[in-house]
C-alpha positions in Angstrom: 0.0 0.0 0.0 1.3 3.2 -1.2 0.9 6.1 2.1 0.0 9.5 1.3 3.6 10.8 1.8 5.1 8.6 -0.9 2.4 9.6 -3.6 3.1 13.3 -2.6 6.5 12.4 -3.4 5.3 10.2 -6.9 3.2 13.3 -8.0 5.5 15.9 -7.6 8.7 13.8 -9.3 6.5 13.6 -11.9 4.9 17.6 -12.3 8.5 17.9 -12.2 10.8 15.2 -15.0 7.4 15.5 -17.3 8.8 18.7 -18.9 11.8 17.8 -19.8 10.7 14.7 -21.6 9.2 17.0 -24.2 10.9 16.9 -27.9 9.9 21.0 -28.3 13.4 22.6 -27.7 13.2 26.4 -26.5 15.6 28.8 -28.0 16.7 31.5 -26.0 18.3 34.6 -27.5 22.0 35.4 -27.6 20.7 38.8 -26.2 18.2 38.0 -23.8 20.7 38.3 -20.7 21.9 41.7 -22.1 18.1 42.7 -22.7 17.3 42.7 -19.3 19.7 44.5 -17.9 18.7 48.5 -16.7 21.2 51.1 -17.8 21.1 54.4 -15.7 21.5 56.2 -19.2 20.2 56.5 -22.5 23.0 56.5 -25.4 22.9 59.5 -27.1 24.0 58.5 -30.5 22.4 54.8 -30.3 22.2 51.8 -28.5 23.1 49.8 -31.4 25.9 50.0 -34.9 26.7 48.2 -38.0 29.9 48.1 -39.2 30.4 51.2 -40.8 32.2 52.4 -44.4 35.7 52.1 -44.2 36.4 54.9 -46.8 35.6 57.3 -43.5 38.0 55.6 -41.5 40.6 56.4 -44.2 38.8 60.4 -44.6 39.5 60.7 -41.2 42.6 59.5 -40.9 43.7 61.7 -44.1 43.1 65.0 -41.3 45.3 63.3 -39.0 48.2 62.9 -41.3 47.6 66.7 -42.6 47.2 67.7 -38.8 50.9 66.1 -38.4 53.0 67.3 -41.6 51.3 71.0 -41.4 49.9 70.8 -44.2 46.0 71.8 -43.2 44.8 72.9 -46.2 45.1 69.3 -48.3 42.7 67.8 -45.8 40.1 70.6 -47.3 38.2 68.1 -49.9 37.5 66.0 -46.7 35.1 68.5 -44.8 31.4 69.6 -45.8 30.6 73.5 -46.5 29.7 73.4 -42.8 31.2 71.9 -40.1 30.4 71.7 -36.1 33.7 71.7 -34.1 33.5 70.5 -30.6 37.1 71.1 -29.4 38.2 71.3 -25.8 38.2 75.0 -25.6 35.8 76.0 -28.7 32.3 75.1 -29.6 31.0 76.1 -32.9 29.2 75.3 -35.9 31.1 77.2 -39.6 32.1 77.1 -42.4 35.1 74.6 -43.7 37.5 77.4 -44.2 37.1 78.4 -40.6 37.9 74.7 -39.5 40.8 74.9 -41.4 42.2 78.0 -40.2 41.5 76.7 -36.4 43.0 73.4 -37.0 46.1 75.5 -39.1 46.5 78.0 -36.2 46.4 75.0 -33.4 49.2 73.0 -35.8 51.4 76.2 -36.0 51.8 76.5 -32.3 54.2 73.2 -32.3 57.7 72.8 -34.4 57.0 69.5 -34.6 54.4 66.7 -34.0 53.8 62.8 -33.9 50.7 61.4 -33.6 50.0 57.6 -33.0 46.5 56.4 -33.4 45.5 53.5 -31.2 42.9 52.8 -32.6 40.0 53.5 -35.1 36.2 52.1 -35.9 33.6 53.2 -38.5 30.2 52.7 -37.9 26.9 53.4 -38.8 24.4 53.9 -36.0 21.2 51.3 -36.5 18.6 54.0 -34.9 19.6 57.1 -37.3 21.8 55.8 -40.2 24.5 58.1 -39.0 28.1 57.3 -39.9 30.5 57.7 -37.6 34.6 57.3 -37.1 36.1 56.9 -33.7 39.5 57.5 -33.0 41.6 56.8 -30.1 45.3 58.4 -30.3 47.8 60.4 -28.8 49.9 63.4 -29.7 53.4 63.9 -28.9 53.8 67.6 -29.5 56.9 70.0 -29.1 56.2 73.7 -29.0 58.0 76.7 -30.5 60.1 77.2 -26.9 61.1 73.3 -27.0 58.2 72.5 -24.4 56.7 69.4 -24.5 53.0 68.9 -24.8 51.5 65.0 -25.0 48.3 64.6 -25.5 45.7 61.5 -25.1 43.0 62.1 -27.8 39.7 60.5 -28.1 37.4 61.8 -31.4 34.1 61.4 -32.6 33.7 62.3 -36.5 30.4 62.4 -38.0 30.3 62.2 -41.7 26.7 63.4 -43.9 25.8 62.0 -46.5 28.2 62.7 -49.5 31.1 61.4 -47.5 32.6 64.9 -46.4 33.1 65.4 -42.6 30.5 67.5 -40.8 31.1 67.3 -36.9 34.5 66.6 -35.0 34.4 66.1 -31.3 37.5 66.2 -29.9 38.6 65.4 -26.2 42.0 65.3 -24.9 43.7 64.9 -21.5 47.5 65.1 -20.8 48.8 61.7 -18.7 51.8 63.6 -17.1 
């Protein structure tokens, strides 16, 4: 005679294995962890990329090199008519020319520079459709008076729709 406690036992070994005798597998999503997890922020370019054009990588890369030989004014054919510039100390939306001149006037104040990129991705924002190049570098700078001035530079380029650069955010800190 089976007693009430063993049958309690029966049913529940039972409610329990009878699942996972079913054939019907469950997928779970590669993103279902990450999808539940609460971020104190909202991105403000998007959440999500694709891999972006690699021509902008190269369009950006093309101002660094100009940035570093002096010579400002070949990197012209790579900006739009207008251009916002988010630099450390300057925030303004102008024309190309202006850019120039401020990028020009900012190389002229060193003898001699070096730059070293770290690293660089292009990518095109899900959400918007907006192509962007990040850039993570540093400077190694030496100024008229034979001061030294090395600099850790992280950019954000955003490039419109004919390819031409029409924002540069730059940020920079000095390690020393």
């Amino acid at each position: 005679m089976i007693t009430m406690k063993i049958l309690t036992v029966i049913i529940f070994l039972l409610i329990w294995l009878l699942p996972a005798c079913s054939s019907k597998k469950v997928n779970v999503a590669a993103d279902s962890e990450q999808d539940s997890i609460y971020y104190p922020y909202s991105p403000i370019y998007a959440s999500s990329f694709e891999k972006g054009n690699p021509v902008y990588a190269r369009t950006v890369l093309e101002v660094w090199r100009a940035f570093e030989t002096g010579n400002i004014k070949s990197a012209s054919r790579n900006f739009a008519d207008s251009v916002l510039l988010i630099l450390p100390d300057t925030v303004l939306r102008t024309t190309k020319e202006k850019v120039l001149d401020i990028l020009h006037k900012k190389r002229m104040a060193y003898e001699d520079v070096q730059c070293f990129v770290d690293s660089w991705m292009s990518v095109k924002t899900k959400e918007t459709g907006d192509n962007l190049v990040f850039v993570w570098g540093r400077q190694d700078c030496t100024g008229k008076f034979k001061y030294r001035d090395y600099r850790v530079i992280h950019e954000i380029w955003r490039i419109d729709n004919y390819g031409k650069i029409a924002t540069m955010e730059q940020y920079i800190t000095h390690p020393n």
